[in-house]
N, C-alpha and C positions, 0 to 999 in steps of 0.2 A: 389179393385182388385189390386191387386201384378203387378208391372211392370214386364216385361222380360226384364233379360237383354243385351237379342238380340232377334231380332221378325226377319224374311223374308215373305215378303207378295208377293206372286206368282214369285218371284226370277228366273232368267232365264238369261245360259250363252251360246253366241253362237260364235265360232271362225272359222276364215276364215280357209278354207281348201283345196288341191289341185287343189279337186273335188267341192269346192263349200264351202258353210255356213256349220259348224258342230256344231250339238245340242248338246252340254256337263248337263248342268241342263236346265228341261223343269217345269217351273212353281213351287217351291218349297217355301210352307207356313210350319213356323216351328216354336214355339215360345221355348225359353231356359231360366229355370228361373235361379235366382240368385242361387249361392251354389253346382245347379246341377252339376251333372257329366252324359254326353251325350257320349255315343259310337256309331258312325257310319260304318257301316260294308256291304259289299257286293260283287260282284265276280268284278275282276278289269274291269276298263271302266265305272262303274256303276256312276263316278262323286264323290265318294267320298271325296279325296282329294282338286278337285274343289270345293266342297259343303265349307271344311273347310276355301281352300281361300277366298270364296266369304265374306264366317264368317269374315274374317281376314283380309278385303280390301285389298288384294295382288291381289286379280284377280278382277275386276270392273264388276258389275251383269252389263247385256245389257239389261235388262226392269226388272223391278219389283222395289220394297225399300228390302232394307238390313239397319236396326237400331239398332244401339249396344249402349247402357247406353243412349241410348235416342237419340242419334246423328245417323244422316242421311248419313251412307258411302258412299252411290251414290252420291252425293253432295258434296263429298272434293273432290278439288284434291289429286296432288301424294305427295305434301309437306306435308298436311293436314294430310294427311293419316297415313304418317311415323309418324308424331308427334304422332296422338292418339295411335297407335299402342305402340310407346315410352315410353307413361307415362298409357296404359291402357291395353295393352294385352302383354301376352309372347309365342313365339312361338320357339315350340318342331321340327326340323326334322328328317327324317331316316339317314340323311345324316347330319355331325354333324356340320358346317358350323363354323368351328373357325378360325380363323387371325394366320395360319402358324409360323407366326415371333411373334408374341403375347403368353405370358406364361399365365399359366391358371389363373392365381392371374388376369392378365393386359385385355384376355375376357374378364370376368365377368364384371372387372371395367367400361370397355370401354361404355356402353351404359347408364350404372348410373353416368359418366361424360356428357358424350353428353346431360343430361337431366339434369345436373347442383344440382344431387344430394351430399349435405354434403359428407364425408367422404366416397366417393366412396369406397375406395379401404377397408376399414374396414367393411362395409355389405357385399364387394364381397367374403373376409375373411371369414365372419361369414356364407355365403351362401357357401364355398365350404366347411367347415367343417361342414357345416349338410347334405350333400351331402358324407361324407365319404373321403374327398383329403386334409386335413389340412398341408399333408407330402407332396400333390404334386402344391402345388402352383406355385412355381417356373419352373414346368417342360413346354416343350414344347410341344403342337400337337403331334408330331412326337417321342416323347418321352413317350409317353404312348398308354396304350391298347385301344379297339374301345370302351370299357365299359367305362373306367378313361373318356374319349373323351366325352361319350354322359353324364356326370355327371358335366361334365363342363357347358353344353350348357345345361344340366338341372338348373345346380347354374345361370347359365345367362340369363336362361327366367324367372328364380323366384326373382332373387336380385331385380326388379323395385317394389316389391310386386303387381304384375297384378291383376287387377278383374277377368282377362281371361286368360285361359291358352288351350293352342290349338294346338295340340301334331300330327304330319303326322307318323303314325306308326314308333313311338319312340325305338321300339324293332327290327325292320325291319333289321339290320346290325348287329347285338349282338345273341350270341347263347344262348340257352334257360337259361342257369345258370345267365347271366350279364342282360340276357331281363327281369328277375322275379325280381331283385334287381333293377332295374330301372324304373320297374312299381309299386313297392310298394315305392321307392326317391317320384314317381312323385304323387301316391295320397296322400303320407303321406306332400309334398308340397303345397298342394291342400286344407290339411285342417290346413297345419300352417298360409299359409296368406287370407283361408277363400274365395279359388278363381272357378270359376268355370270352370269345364273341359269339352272340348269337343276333342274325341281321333278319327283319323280314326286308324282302327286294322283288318286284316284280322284272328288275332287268338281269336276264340271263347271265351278261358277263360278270356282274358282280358276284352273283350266287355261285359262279362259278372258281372266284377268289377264294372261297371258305372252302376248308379240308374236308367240309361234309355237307350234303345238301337232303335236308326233308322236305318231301311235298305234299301238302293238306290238300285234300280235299271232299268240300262236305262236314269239314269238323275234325274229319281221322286223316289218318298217315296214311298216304298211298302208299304202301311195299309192293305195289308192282312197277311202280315210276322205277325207270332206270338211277333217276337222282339220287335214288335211297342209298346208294352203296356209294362209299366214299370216295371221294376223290382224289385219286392218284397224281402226286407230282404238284398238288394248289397248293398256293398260300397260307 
């Protein structure tokens, strides 16, 4: 039998609230094989974007196991965490999260130094000219469009070449022209370095690009949502 390359066995995140304890995910078993591509999707509040962190040890599950490539997320600390994250997953936000004072050449490079990779700055090179920016290396944050912007942080989650790639509605600040070119960057990076995706998306046709679609809602998995059975014939 095929390992997953992330399982959740009854996964469950609860954070303190004005009012009291608030149930964000209630019990969530999910297994994601290697290669796949997982779209998660449902009306907001439903936990999806928690569902992704928990994926992504940025949010710590409060009972259950969360196992990604075999390793125990609940079990590391927060040094631990960064590391695996570092050398095994990339991560997509709505929000494009790049170093202001850093030109796009010097993101990219920045986390495949910190991980003591050879010729950083030459795969961050090569990662932003297949992303389409070979011209804009040198520019800054601030000196390009929100499109340029999420292409960067596209080349900077893909330069570590991640197993994982794990995308918080990557389209979410880009209008529909810049969001279609950056979701066809992001599967067509998906199957350069052979990695597996999981997207939350509130727009149908994108969810619909992934080979399999889960729908939260309320925290849990709707298994009556027709979405839950996989998609025949996607990407």
């Amino acid at each position: 039998m095929t390992t997953p390359i992330l399982a959740l066995t009854d996964a469950a995140l609860t954070l303190a609230g004005n009012a009291g304890p608030v149930s964000i995910l209630r019990g969530i078993s999910l297994e994601v094989q290697r290669g796949e591509s997982l779209g998660l999707i449902g009306p907001s509040g439903s936990g999806k974007s928690s569902l992704l962190m928990v994926m992504g040890g940025l949010e710590r599950a409060t009972s259950g196991s969360v196992q990604a490539l075999g390793h125990d997320l609940t079990a590391m600390d927060e040094d631990q965490l960064a590391r695996f994250r570092r050398d095994h997953m990339g991560v997509v936000f709505q929000s494009f999260h790049l170093i202001p004072t850093m030109t796009a050449l010097e993101n990219v490079a920045l986390p495949l130094e910190l991980g003591g990779v050879e010729d950083a700055f030459g795969r961050a090179e090569a990662e932003l000219n297949a992303v389409g920016l070979g011209a804009r290396m040198d520019h800054y944050p601030s000196q390009m469009s929100g499109g340029e912007q999420q292409r960067v942080a596209l080349a900077r989650a893909a330069a570590p070449r991640p197993a994982i790639l794990l995308a918080d509605e990557p389209t979410g600040n880009l209008d529909g022209k810049n969001g279609a070119a950056i979701m066809d960057l992001l599967f067509g990076l998906r199957d350069r370095h052979e990695a597996t995706l999981i997207m939350v998306t509130h727009a149908p046709e994108l969810a619909e690009r992934c080979s399999r679609i889960i729908r939260l809602n309320d925290g849990r998995i709707d298994t009556s949502a027709p979405e839950a059975i996989a998609q025949s014939g996607a990407a």
